[in-house]
ROVONU-274429 format. One record per residue: residue number from 1; residue in one letter; x, z, y of N, C-alpha, C, O, CB in turn. Coordinates in steps of 0.02 Angstrom, whole numbers. Each point is the difference from the previous one (the first is absolute). Glycine has a CB too. Layout:
// residues N
   n res   n_px   n_pz   n_py  ca_px  ca_pz  ca_py   c_px   c_pz   c_py   o_px   o_pz   o_py  cb_px  cb_pz  cb_py
 NUM   a      X      Z      Y      X      Z      Y      X      Z      Y      X      Z      Y      X      Z      Y
...
// end
This chain:
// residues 176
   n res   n_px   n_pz   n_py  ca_px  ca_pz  ca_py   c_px   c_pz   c_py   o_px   o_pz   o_py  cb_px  cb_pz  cb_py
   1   x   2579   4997   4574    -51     21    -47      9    -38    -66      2    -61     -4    -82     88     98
   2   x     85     16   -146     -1    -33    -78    -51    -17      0    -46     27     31    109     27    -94
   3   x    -70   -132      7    -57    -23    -30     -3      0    -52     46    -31    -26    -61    -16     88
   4   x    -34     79   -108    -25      2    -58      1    -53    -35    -12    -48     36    -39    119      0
   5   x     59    -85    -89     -1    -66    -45    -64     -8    -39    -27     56     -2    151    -50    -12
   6   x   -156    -46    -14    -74     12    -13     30     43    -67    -26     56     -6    -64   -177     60
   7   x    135    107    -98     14     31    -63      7     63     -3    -30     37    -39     72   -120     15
   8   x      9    105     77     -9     77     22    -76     39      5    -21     50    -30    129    -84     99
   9   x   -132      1    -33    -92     37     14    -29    -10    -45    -48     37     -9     21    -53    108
  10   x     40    -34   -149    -30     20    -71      5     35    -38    -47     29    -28     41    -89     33
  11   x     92     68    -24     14     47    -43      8     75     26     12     50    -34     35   -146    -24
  12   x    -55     91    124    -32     85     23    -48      2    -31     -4     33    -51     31    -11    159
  13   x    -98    -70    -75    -60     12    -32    -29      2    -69    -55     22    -16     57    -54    106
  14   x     52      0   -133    -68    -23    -68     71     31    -36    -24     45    -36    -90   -190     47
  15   x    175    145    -20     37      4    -28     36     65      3     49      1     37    -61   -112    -31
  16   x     -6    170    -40     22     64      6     -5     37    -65    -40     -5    -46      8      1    163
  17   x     98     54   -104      8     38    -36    -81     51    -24    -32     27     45    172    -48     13
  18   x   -159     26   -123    -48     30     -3      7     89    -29     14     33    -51    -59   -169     42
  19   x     28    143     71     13     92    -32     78     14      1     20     38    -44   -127    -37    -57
  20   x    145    -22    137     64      5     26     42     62    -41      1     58     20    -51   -107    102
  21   x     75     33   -167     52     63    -18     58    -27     -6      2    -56    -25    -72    124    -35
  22   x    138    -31     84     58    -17      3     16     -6    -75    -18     43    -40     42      7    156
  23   x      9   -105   -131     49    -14    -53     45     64    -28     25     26     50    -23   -145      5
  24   x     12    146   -101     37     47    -20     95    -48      9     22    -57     -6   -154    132    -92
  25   x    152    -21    111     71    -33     32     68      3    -38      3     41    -46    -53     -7    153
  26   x     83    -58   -100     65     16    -49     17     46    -27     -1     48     39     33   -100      6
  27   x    -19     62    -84     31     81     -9    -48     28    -33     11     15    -59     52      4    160
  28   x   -128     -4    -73    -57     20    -13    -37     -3    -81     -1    -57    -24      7     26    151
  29   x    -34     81   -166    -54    -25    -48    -27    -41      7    -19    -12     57      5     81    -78
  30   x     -7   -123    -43    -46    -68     12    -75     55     -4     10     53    -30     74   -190    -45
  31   x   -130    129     93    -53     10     -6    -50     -6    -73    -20    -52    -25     57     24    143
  32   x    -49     96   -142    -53    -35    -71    -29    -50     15      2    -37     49    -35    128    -95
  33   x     -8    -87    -21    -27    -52    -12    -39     -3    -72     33     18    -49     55    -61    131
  34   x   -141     26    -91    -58    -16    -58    -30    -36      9    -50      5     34     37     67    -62
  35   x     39   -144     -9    -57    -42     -7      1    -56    -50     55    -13    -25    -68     42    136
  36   x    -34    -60   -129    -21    -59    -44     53    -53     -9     34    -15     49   -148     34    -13
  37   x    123    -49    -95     36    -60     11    -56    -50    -40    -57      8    -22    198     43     30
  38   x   -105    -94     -6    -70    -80     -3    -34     -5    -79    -40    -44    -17    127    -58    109
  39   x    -56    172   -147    -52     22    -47    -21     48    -12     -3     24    -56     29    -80     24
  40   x    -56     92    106    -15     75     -3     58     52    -18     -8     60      9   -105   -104    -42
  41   x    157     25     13     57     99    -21     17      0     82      8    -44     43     94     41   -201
  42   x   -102     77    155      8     49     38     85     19     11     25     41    -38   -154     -6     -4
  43   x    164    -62     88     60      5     23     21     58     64    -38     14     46     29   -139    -91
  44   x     69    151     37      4     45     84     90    -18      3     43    -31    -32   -161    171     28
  45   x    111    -95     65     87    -15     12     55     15    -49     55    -23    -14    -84     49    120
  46   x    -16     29   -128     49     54    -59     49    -34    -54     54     18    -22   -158     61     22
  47   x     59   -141    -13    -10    -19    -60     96    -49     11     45     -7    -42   -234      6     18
  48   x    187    -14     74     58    -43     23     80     32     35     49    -29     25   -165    -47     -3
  49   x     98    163    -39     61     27     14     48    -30    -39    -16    -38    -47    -32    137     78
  50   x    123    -83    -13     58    -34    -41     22    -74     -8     48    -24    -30    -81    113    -22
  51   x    -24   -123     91     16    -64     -7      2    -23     95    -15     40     44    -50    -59   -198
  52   x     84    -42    164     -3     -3     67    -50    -42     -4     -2    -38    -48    112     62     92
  53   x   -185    -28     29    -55    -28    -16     -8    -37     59     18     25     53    -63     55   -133
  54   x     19   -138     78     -3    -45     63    -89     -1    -19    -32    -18    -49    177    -71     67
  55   x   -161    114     43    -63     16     13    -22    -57     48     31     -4     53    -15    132    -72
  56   x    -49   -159     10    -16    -48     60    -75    -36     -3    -23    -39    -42    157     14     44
  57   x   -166     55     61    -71      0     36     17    -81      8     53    -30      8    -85    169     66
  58   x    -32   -161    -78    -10    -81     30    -90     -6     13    -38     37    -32    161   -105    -56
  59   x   -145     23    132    -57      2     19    -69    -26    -45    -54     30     -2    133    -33    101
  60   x    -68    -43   -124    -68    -48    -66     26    -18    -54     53    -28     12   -114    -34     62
  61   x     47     64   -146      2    -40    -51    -24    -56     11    -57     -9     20     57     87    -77
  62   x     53   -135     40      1    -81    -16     -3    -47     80    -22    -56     10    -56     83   -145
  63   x    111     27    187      5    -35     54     97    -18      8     42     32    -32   -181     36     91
  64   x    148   -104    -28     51    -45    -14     56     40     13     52    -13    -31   -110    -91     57
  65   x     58    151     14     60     36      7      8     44    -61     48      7    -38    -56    -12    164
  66   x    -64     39   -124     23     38    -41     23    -20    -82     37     33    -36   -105     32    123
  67   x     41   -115   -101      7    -27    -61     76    -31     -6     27      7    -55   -159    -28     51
  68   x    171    -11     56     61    -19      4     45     86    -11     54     -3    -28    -91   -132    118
  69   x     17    194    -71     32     39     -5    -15     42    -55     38     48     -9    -19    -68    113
  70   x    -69     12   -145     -8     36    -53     26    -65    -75    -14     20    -57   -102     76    138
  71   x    128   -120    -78     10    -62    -24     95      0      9     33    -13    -51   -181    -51     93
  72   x    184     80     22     50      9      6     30     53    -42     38    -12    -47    -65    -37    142
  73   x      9    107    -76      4     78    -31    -10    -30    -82     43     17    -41   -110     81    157
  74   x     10   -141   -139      5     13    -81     71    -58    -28     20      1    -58   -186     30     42
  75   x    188    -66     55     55    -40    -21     58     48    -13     36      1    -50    -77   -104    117
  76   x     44    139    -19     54     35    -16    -18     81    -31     43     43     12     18   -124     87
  77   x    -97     94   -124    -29     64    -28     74     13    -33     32     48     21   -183    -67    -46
  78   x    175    -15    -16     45      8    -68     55     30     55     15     60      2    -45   -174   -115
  79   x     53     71    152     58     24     41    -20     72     26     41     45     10     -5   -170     27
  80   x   -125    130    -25     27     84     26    -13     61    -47     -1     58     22    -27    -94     96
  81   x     15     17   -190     -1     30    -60     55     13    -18     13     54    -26    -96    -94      0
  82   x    151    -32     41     79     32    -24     13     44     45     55     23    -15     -1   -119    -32
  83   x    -80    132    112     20     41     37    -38     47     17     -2     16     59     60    -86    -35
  84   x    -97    103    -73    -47     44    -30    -33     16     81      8     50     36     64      6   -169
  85   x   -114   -127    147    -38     -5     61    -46    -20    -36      5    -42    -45     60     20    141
  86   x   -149     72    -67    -73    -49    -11    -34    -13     67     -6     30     54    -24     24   -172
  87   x     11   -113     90    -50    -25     63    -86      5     -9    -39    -22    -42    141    -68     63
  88   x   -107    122     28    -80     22     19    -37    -23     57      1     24     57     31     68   -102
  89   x    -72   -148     19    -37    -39     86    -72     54     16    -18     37    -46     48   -206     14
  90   x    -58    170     81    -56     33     12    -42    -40     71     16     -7     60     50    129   -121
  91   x   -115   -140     27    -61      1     72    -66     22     -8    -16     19    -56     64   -115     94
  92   x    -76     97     -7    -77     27     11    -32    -55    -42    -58     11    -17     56     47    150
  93   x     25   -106   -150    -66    -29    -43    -14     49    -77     43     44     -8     -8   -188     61
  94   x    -82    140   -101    -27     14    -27     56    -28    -71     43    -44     -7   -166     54    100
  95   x     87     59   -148     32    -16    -50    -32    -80    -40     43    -36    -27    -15    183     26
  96   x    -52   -154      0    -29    -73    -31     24    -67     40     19    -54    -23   -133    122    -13
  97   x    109    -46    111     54    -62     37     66     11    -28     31    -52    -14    -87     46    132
  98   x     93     78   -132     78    -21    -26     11     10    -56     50     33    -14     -7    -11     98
  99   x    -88    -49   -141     -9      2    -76     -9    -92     13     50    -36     -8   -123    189    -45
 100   x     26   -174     66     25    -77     33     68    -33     49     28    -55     -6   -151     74      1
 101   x    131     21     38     69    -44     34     64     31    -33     53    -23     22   -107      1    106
 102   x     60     82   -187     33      0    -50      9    -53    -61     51    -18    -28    -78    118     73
 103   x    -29   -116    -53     -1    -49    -49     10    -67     13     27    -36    -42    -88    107      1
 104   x     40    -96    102     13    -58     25     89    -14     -8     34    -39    -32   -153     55    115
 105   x    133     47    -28     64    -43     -1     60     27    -39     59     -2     18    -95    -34     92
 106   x      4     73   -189     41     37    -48     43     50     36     60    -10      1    -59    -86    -78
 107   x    -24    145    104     54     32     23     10     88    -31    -44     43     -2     23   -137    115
 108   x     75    100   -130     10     42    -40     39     64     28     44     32    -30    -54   -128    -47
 109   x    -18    109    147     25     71     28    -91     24      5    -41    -43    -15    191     15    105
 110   x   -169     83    -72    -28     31     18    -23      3     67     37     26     41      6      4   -127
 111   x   -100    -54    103    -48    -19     62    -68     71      2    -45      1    -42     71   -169     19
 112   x    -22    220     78    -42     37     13    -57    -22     27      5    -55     27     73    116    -27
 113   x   -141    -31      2    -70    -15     44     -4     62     28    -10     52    -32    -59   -135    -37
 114   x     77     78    144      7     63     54    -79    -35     18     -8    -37     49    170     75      9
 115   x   -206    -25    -94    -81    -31     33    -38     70     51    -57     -5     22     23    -85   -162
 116   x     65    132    149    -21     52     36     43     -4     53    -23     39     42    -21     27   -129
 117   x     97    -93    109     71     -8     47     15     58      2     36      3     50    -50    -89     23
 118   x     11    128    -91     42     80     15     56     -8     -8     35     16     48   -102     55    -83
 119   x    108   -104    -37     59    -14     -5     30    -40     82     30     28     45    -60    -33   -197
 120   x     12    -60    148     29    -30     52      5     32     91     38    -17     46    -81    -77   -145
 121   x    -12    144     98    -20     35     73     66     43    -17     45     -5     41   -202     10    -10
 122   x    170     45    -97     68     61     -7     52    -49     33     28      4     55    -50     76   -187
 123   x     25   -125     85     74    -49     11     17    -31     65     57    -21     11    -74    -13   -123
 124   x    -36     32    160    -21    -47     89     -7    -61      1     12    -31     52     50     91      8
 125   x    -83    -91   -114      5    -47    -15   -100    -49      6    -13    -60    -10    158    126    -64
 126   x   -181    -21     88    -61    -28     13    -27    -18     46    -24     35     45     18      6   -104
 127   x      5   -144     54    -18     -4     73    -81    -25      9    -35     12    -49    170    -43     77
 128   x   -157      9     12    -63    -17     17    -12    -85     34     34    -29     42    -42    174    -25
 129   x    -32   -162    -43     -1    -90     36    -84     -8      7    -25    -12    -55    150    -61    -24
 130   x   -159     77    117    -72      0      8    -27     20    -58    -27    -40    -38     25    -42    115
 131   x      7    139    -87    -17     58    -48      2     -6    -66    -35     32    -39    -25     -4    114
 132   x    121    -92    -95     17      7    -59     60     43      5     32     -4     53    -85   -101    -91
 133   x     77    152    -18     58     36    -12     24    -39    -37    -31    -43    -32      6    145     46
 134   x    112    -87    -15     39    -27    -53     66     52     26     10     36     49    -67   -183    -75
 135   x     94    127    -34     83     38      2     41    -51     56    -13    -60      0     23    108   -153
 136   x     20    -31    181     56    -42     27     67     -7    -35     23     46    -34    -76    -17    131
 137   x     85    -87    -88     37    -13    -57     58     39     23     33    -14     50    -78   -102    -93
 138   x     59    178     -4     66     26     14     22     37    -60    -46     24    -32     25    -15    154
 139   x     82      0   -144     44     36    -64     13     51     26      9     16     59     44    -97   -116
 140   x    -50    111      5     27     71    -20     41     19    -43    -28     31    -45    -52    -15     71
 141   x    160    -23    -36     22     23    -26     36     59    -28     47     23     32    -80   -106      1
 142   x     12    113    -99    -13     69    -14     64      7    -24     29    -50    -22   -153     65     -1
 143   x    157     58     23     64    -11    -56    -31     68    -77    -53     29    -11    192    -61    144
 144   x   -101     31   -154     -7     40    -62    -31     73     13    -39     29    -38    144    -94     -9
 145   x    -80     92    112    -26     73     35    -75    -15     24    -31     44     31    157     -2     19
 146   x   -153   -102    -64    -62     18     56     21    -23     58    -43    -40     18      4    142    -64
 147   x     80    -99     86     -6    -12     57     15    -81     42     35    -46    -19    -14    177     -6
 148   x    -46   -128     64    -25    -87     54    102     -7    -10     29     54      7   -186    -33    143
 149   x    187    -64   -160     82    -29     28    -16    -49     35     44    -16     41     31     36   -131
 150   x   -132    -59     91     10    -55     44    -74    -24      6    -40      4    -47    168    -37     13
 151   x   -150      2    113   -103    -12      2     49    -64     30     54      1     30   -192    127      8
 152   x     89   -186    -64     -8    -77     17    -51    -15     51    -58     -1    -20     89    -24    -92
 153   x    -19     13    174    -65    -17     44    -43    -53     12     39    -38     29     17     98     10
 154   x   -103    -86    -41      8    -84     30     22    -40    -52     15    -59      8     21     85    108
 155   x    -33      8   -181     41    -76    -41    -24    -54    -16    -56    -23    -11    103     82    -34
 156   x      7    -78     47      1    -94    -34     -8     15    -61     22     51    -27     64   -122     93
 157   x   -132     10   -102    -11      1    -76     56    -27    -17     38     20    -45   -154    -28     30
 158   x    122    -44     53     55    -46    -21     69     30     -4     27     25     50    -94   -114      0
 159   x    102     86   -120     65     55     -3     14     65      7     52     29     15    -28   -104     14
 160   x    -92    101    -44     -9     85     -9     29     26    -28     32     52      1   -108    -49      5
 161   x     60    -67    -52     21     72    -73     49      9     -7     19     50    -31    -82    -63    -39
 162   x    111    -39     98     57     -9    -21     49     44     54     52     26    -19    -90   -147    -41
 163   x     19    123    114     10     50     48     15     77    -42     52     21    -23   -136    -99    116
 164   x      9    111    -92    -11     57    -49     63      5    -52     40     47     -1   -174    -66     12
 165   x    134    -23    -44     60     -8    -65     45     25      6     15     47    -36    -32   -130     12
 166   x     58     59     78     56     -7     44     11     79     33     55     26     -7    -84   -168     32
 167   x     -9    168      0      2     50     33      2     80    -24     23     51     25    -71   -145     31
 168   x      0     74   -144     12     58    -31     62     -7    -60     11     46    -40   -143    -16     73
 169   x    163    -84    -32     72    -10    -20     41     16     57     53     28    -14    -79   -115    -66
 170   x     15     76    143     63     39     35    -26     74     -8     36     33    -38      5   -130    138
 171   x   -104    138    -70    -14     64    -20     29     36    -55     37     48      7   -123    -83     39
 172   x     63      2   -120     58     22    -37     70     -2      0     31     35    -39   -108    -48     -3
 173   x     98    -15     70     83     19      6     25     31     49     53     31     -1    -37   -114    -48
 174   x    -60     74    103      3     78     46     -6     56    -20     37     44     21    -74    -89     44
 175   x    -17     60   -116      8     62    -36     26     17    -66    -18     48    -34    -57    -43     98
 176   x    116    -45    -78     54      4    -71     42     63     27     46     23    -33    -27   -171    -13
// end
């Protein structure tokens, strides 16, 4: 007989996917999208055809992961501007929380407020923790067509971005 670990029976219980929708998959259209960035304008997917877009869900503004990874992503912004890549963070907090953790830590990509989670529920990315929601931390990288080339699961903040970087520089030379 298997034994349960107490961590396991927790994260059955308190730790779940909320409103369960599968991730859109390789190959596949990224999923629209309309929403706020941290000074109210009104952004959608459209807007980022032709360029390749690293989309990436993370769970709270100014909590340590996520701040090590949004903080990562703006170090190297320039590097993914020479490779006509934008970066787009998104979580359920509110536009006024990411008009503050924009400014805090100067960051100069574009941060969405999914404060309704619809975005993050399309993407499968909405989980549940004793009935707080948040995004789970995972990328999306878009290519010029719209469509998903590559979903990040589970990521590490630590060396994301640089990951990402890397990956839509080999992508492009796969499709040269």
């Amino acid at each position: 007989m298997k034994t349960l670990s107490i961590v396991s029976v927790l994260s059955t219980l308190f730790l779940s996917p909320a409103h369960a929708t599968a991730a859109p998959l390789v190959g596949e259209s990224a999923p629209e999208f309309r929403l706020q960035d941290s000074v109210g304008q009104w952004h959608t997917l459209n807007e980022y055809r032709g360029k390749w877009l690293a989309l990436y869900f993370y769970p709270k503004d100014g909590t340590p992961g996520c701040t090590t990874e949004a903080c990562e992503f703006r170090d190297n912004v320039f590097a993914f501007r020479d490779i006509n890549a934008v970066i787009v963070g998104i979580s359920v907090d509110d536009v006024d929380d990411h008009k503050k953790f924009a400014a805090k830590h100067s960051l100069p990509f574009t941060i969405l407020a999914d404060s309704n989670q619809e975005v993050s529920k399309t993407y499968g990315v909405l989980s549940s923790f004793l009935g707080w929601h948040f995004s789970r931390r995972n990328t999306f990288l878009i290519d010029p067509n719209g469509r998903v080339a590559k979903h990040y699961e589970k990521v590490d903040p630590k060396g994301h971005s640089q990951q990402v970087l890397a990956d839509i520089k080999a992508l492009q030379k796969e499709n040269k």
